[in-house]
N, C-alpha and C positions, 0 to 999 in steps of 0.2 A: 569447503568451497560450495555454492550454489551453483545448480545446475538450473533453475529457470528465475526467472525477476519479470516482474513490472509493473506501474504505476498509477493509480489513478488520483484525480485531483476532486478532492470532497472540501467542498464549500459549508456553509451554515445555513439549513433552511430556514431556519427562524429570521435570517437576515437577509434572507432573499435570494442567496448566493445557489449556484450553481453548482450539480457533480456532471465532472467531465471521466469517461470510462477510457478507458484508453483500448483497443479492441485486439491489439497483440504484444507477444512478449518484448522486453527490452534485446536487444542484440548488441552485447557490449564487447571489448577488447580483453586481454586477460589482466590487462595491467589494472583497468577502471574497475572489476568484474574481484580481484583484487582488493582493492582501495574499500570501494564497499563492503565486502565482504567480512575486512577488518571493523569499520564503522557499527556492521552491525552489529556483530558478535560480542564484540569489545564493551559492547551497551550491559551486558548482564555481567554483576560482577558478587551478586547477592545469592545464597542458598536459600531464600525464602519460595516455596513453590506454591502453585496455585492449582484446581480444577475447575474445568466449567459447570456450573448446575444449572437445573433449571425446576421452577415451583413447579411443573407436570412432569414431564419426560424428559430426556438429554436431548432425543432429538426434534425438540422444539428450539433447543438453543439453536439461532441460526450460526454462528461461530462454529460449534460446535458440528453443527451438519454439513456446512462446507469444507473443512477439513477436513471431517471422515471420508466425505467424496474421494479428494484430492488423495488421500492418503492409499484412498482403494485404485486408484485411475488417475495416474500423473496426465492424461488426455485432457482430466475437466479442470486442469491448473486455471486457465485464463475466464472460463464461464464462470466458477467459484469462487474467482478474487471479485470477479465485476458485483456478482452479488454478496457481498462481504464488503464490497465499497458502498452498495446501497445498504447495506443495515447501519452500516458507520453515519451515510446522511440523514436516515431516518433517528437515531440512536443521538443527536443535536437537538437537546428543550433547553438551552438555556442561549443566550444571544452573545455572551463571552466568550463562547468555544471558537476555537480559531480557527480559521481555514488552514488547510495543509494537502499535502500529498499522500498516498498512503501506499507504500511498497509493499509487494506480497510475493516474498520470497521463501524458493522451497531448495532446505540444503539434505546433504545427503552424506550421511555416515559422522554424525554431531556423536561426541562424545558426552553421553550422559549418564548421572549417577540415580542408579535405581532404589527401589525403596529397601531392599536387603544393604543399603552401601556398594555395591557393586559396581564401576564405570564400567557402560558398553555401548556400544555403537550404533545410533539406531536416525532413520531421517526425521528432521522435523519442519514449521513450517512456521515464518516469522511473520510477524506484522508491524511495521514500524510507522508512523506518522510525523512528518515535519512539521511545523507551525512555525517556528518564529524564523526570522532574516533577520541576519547581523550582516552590519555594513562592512565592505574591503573597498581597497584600493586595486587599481590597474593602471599600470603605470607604460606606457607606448612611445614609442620612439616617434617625431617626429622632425623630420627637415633637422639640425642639428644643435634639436634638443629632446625634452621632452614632454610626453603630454600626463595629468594626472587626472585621473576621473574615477567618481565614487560610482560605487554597487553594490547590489543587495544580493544574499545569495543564504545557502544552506550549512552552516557551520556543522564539521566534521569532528568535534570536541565533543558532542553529549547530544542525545537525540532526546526528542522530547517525549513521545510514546514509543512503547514497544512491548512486543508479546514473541514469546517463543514457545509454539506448542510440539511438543515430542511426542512420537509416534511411540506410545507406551501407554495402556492402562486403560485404554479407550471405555470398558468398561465404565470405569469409577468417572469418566472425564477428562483423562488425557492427563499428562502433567506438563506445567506450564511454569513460566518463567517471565514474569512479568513487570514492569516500571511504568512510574507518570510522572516525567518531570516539569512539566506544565500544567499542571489541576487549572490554574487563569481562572479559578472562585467557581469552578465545578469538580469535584471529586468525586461525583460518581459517575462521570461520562463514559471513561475507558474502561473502566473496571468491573463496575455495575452493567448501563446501561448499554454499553457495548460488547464487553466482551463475557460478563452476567457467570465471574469466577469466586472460587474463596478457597480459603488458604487451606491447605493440603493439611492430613491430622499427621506431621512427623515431629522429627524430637528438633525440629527449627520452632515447628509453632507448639510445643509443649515447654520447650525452654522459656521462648518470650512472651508467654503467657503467664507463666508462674511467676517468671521476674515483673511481668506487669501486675498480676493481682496483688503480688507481697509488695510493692512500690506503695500503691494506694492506698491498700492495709496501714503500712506504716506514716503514711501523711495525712490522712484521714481518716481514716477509724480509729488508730492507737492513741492518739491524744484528747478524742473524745470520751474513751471508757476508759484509761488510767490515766494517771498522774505522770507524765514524761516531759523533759525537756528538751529543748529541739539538737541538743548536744549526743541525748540517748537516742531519739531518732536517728540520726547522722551514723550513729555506733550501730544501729540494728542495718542501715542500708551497705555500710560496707562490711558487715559480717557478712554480708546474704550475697554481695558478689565476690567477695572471696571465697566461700565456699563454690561456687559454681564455678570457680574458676581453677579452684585446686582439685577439685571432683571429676572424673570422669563420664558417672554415672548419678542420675539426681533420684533418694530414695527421701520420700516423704518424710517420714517416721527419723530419718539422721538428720533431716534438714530443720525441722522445728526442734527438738531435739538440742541440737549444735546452736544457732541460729537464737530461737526466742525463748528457749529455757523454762521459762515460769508456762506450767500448766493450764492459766484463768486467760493467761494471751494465748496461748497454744489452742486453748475452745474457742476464743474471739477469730482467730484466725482462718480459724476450721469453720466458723460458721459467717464468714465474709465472704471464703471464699467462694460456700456452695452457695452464697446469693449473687455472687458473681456470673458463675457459672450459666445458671439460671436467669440471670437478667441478658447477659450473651448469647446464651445459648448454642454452649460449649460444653464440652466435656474436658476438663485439664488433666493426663493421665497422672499418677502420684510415684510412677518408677517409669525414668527412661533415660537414653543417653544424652549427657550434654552437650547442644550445638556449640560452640567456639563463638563463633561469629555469631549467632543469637547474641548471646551476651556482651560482647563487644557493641552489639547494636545500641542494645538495651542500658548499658550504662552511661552510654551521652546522658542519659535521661535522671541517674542515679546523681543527684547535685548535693553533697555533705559541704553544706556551705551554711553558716552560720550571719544571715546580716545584721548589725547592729547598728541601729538610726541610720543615718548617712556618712557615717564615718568611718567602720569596719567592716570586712568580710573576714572571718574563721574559716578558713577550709579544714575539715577533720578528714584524714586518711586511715586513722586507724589508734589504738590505744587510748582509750574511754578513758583511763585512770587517769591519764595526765591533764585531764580539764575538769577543772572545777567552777561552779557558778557561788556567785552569794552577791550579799547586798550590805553596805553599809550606810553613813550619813551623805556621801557623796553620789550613792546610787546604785544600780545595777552594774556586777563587775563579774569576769570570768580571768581563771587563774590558769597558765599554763605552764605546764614545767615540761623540762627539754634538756640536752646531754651535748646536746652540738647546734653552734648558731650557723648559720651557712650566707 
């Protein structure tokens, strides 16, 4: 549960609009205090974390220096959300960003999980932004009947920013816990340009890294330097999540190995990926444990689907052998064999 809230309304400068500071804290009931409380929380439901950086020092991030405040001296709660609401109006270059509110709430004793795996209890302090209004109904009793009349208000189903930074690591940046569900054709407002974070080096972003390079690998590079058909692709992408999925622990040298077999892909791989690396600039570690949920992320994206003109989709889940391609007087054909029609 939070022990302080309250609000301030950040307009768009680029569009003329206005920030309104609000000059003290919210003084809510336990029931609304509650209701909130659920709202926010219930926003993070992802193991992906994040750190604040900054190109000089941490505390140039202004994010980052207002927290640390807060976090030494629950007193400067309401001076350091006001200026945390003015970097948010300054932190507006593009004229689609939307006006919203921006809540700056601090909870106390959040269960969180440390970089050893560990869950422990530590405060931390949220920053949520509303932008859009979805219409309801209000429906009023009068004389004997009744009256209907539209309104616009703040749906309590999915918020559209939000930051949860936890009182741990202050060092390295804090770690955080992050969403944008409304980018509205800027994606680097919240992220970047407000809140000036990047993604934490654990075995969340070392899973969905490597599943991203070998994704690329195998739909862009491997069918440039060998002979493959989109059938053998399809067979390399669900080798490589079934292995991550039956694995505990991701060890390079098992993975290509299992995985790509032939040696001259095995170099191809190994030298994609250190241009990868290198054009990102990242480090992808080659032994760590596997996130769950990384990869569950990760294979929305993993699509073994074979299209043919406008007439066929092939989905392949798994056993290479049973598809075969060729060609005769009639054309391009693919042969499948199967044990049970369903």
């Amino acid at each position: 549960m939070f022990s302080k809230i309250t609000v301030h309304r950040v307009g768009n400068k680029i569009n003329g609009e206005s920030l309104t500071l609000s000059q003290q804290e919210l003084q809510l009931d336990e029931e609304m205090k509650e209701l909130l409380g659920n709202y926010f929380i219930n926003t993070f439901k992802s193991e992906e974390q994040f750190q604040f950086y900054s190109d000089s020092y941490l505390v140039n991030n202004p994010v980052y220096s207002s927290v640390s405040e807060i976090f030494e001296d629950q007193a400067k709660f309401q001076w350091e959300s006001e200026n945390i609401a003015k970097h948010l109006y300054e932190a507006a270059e593009n004229p689609r960003v939307q006006a919203g509110e921006l809540f700056v709430v601090y909870f106390e004793g959040e269960v969180f999980e440390s970089a050893d795996g560990k869950s422990e209890k530590t405060d931390s302090i949220g920053l949520f932004k509303t932008e859009k209004r979805e219409g309801f109904l209000k429906i009023n009793p009068q004389d004997e009947s009744f009256e209907i009349e539209r309104d616009f208000g703040i749906s309590l189903t999915k918020i559209d920013k939000a930051a949860l930074i936890y009182n741990s690591e202050k060092e390295s940046g804090y770690v955080l816990s992050v969403i944008d569900n409304n980018k509205n054709g800027d994606i680097y407002y919240w992220f970047e340009d407000f809140l000036k974070v990047k993604q934490r080096d654990n075995e969340y972003f070392h899973t969905q890294e490597t599943l991203s390079v070998y994704k690329d690998f195998i739909t862009q590079k491997l069918p440039e330097e060998f002979e493959v058909s989109k059938a053998d692709q399809a067979d390399f992408l669900n080798k490589s999540i079934n292995f991550f999925k039956e694995k505990e622990e991701f060890k390079y040298d098992d993975f290509v190995k299992e995985v790509l077999q032939d040696d001259n892909v095995i170099e191809s791989f190994s030298n994609f990926k250190s241009d990868y690396e290198q054009d990102m600039q990242i480090s992808i570690s080659e032994d760590f444990p596997i996130n769950n949920q990384a990869v569950k992320k990760q294979q929305r994206h993993f699509k073994s689907i074979i299209k043919l003109d406008k007439n066929f989709h092939i989905y392949i889940h798994g056993d290479r052998d049973k598809l075969e391609t060729g060609q005769d007087d009639k054309g391009k054909y693919y042969r499948l064999y199967f044990e049970e029609e369903k």
